[in-house]
py3Dmol code that shows the C-alpha trace and the ligand (Angstrom):
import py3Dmol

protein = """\
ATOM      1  CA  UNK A   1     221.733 128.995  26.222  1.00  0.00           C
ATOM      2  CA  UNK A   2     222.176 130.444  29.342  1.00  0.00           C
ATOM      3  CA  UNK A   3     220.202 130.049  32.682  1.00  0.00           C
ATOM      4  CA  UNK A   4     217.437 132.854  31.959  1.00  0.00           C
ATOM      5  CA  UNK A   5     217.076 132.209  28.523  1.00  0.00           C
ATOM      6  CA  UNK A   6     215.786 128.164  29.531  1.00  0.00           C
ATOM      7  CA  UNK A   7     213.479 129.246  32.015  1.00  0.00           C
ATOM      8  CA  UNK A   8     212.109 131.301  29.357  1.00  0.00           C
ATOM      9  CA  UNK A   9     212.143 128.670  26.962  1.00  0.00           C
ATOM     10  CA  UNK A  10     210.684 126.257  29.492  1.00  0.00           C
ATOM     11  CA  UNK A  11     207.833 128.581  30.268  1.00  0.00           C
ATOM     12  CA  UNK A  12     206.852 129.534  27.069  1.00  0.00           C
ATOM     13  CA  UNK A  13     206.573 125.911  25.888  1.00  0.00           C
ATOM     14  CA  UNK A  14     204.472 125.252  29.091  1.00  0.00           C
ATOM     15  CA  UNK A  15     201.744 127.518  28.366  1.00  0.00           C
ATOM     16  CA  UNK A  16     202.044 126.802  24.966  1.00  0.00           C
ATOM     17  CA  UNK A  17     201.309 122.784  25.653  1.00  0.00           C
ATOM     18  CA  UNK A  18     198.618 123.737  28.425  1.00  0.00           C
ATOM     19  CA  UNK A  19     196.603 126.313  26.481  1.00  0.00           C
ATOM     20  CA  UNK A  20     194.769 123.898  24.360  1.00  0.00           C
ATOM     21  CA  UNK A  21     193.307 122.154  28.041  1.00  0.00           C
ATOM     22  CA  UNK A  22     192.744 125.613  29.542  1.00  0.00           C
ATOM     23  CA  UNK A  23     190.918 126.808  26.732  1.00  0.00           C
ATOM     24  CA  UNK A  24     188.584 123.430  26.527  1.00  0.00           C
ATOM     25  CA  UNK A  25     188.230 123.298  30.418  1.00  0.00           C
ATOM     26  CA  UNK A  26     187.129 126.816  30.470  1.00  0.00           C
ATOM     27  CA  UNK A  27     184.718 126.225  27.235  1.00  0.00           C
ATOM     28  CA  UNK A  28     180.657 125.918  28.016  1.00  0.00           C
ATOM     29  CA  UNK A  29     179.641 122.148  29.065  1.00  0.00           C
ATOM     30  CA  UNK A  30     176.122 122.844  27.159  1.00  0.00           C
ATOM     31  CA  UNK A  31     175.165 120.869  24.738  1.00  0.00           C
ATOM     32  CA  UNK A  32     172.212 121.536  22.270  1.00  0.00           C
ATOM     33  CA  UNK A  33     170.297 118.846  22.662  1.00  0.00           C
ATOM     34  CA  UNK A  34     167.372 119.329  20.679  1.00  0.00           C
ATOM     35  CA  UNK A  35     164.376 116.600  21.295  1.00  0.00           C
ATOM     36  CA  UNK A  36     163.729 114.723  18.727  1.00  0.00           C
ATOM     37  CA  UNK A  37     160.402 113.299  18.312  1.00  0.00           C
ATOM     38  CA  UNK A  38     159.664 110.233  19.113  1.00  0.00           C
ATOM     39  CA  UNK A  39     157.572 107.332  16.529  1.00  0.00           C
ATOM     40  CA  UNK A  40     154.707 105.798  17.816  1.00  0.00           C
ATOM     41  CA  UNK A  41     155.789 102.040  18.161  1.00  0.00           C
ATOM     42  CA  UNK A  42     153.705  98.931  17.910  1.00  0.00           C
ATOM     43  CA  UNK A  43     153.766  96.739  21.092  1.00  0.00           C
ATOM     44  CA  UNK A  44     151.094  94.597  20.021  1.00  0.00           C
ATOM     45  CA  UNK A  45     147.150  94.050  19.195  1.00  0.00           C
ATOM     46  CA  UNK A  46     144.059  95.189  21.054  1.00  0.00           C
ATOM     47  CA  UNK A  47     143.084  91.561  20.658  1.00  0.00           C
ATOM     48  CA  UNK A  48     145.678  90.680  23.071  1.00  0.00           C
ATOM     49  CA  UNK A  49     145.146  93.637  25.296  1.00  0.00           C
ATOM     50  CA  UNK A  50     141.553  92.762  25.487  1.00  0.00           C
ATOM     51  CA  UNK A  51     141.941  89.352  26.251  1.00  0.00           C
ATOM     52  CA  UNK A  52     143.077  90.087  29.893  1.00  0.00           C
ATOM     53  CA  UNK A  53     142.889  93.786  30.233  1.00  0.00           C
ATOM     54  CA  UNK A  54     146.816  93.962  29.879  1.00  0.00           C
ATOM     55  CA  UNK A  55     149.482  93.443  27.314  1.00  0.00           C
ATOM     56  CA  UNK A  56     153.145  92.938  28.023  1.00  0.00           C
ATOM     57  CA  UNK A  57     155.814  93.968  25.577  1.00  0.00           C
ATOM     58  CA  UNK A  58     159.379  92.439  26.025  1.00  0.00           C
ATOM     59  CA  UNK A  59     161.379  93.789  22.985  1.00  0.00           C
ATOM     60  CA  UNK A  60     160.444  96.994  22.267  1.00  0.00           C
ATOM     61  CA  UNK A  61     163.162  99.899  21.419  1.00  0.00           C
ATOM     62  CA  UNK A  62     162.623 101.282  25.213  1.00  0.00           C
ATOM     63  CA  UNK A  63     162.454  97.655  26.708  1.00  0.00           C
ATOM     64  CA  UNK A  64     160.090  96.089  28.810  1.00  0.00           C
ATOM     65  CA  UNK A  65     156.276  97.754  28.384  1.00  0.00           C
ATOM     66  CA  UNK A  66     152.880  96.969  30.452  1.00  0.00           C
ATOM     67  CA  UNK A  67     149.910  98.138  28.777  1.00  0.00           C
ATOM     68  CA  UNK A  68     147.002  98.013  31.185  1.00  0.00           C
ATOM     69  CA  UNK A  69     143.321  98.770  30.694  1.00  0.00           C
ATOM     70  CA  UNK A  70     142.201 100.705  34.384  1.00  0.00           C
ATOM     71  CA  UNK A  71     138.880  99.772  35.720  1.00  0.00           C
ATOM     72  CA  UNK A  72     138.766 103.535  37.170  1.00  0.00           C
ATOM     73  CA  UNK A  73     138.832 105.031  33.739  1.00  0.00           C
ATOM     74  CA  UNK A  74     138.901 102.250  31.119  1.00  0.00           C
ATOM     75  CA  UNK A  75     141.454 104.382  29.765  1.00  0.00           C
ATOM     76  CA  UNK A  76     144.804 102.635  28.829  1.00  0.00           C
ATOM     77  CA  UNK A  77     148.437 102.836  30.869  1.00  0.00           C
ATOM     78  CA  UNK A  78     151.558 102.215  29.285  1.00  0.00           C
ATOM     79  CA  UNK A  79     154.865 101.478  31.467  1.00  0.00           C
ATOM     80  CA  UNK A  80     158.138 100.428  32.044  1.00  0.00           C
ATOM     81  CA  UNK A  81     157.383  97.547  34.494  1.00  0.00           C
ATOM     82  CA  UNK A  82     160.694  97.336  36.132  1.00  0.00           C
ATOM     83  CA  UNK A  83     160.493  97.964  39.720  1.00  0.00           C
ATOM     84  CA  UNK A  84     162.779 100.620  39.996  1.00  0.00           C
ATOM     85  CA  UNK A  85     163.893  99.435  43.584  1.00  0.00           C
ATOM     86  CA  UNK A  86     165.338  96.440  42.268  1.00  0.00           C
ATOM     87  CA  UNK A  87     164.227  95.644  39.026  1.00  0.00           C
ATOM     88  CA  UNK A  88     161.063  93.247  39.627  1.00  0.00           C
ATOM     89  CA  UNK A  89     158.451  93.285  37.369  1.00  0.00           C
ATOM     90  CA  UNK A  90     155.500  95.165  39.012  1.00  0.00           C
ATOM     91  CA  UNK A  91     152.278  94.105  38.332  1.00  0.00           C
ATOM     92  CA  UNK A  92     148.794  95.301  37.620  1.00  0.00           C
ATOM     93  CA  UNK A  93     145.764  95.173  40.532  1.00  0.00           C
ATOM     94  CA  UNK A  94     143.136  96.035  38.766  1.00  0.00           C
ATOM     95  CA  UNK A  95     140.656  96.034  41.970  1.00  0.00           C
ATOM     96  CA  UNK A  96     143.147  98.882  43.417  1.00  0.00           C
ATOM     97  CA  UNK A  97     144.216 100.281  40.458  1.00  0.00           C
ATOM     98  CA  UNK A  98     147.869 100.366  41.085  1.00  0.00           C
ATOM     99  CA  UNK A  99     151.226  98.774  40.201  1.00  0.00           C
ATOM    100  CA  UNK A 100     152.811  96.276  43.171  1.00  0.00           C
ATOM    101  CA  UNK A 101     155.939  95.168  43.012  1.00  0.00           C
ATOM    102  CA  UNK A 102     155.830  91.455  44.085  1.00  0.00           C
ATOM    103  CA  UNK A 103     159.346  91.560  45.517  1.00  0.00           C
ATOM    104  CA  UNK A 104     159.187  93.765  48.041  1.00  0.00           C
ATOM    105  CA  UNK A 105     156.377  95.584  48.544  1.00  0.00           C
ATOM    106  CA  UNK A 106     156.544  98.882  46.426  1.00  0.00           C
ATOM    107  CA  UNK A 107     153.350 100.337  45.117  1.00  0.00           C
ATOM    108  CA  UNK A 108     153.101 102.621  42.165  1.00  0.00           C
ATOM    109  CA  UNK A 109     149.959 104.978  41.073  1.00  0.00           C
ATOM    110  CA  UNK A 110     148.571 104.519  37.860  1.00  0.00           C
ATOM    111  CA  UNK A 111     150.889 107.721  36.439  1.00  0.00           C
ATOM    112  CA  UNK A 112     153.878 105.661  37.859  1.00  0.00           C
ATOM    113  CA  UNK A 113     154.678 107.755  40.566  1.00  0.00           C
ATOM    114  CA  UNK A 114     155.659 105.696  43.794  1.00  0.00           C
ATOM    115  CA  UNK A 115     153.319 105.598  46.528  1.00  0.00           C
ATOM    116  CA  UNK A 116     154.727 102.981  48.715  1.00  0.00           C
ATOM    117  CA  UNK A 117     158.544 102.290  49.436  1.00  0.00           C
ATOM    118  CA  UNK A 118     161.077 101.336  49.323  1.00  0.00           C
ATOM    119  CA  UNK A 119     160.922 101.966  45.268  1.00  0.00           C
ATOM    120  CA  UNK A 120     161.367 106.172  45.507  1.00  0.00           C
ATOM    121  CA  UNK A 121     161.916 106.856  41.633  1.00  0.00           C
ATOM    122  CA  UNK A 122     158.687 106.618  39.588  1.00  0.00           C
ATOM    123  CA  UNK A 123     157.835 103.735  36.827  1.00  0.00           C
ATOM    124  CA  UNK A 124     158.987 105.209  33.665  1.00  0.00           C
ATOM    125  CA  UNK A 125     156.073 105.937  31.505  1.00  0.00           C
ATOM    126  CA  UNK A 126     154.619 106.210  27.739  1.00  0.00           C
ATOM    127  CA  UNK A 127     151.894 107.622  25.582  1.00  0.00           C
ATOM    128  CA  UNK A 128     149.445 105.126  24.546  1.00  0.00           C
ATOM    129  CA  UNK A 129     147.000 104.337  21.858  1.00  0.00           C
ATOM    130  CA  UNK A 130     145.142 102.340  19.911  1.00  0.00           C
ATOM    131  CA  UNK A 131     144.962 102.635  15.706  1.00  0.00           C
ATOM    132  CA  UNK A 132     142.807 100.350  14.248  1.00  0.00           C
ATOM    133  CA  UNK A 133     144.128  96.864  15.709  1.00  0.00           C
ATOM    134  CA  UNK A 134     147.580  97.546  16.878  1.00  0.00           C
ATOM    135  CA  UNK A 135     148.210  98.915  20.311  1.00  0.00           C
ATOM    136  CA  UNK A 136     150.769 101.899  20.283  1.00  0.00           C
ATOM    137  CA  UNK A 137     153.260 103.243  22.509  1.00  0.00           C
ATOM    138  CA  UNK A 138     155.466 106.437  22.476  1.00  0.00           C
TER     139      UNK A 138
END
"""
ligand_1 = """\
4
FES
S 162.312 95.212 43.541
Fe 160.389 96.133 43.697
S 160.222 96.695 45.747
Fe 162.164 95.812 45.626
"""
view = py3Dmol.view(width=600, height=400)
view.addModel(protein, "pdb")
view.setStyle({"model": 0}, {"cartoon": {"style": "trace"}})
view.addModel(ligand_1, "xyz")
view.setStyle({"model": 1}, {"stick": {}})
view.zoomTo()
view.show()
């Protein structure tokens, strides 16, 4: 084998070995995620939410979820209650009708979205309802 006839060989066998990561590389990074709906999940009874006008959930599928009964609207708030500044369980003022995080001082409307700092990403939130005695969450 002379001189030109390795180089060739050599190049050749590099593209050959490097094809396979150009062509995935170049390929398209979408995926088809498709959602998938979700199953209403029990978190407990409305006896228990009507006892104190809240219900907390510790081991659900999605974690940690507050269910709170607003005095605005009497209507019923399900959420994460992590604090997403630093993980502190918020909790429920009913006479302001908003989430405070006890740690430091973040405040959270009743949609979850942050309305006083340093928390800046919203409480994560969930459908709620009730059917017949058990209080559901999605
Ligand atoms: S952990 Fe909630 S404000 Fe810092």
């Amino acid at each position: 084998m002379n001189r030109r006839n390795f180089l060739n060989w050599v190049s050749v066998g590099t593209i050959a070995t490097s094809l396979p990561i150009a062509i995935a590389a170049c390929s398209s990074k979408e995926t088809t995620h498709t959602p998938q709906p979700q199953e209403w999940q029990n978190v407990g009874t409305s006896n228990q939410l009507n006892a104190n006008g809240k219900l907390l959930a510790k081991n659900t599928s999605v974690g940690e979820v507050l269910v709170v009964k607003t005095s605005l609207t009497n209507n019923l708030v399900a959420v994460n209650p992590r604090c997403t500044h630093a993980g502190c369980t918020v909790e429920w003022k009913n006479d302001t009708n908003k989430f405070v995080c006890p740690c430091h001082g973040s405040e959270f409307a009743i949609d979850g979205k942050v309305i006083a700092a340093p928390a800046t990403t919203p409480l994560k939130t969930y459908a709620v309802k009730i059917d017949g005695d058990a209080v559901l969450i999605q």
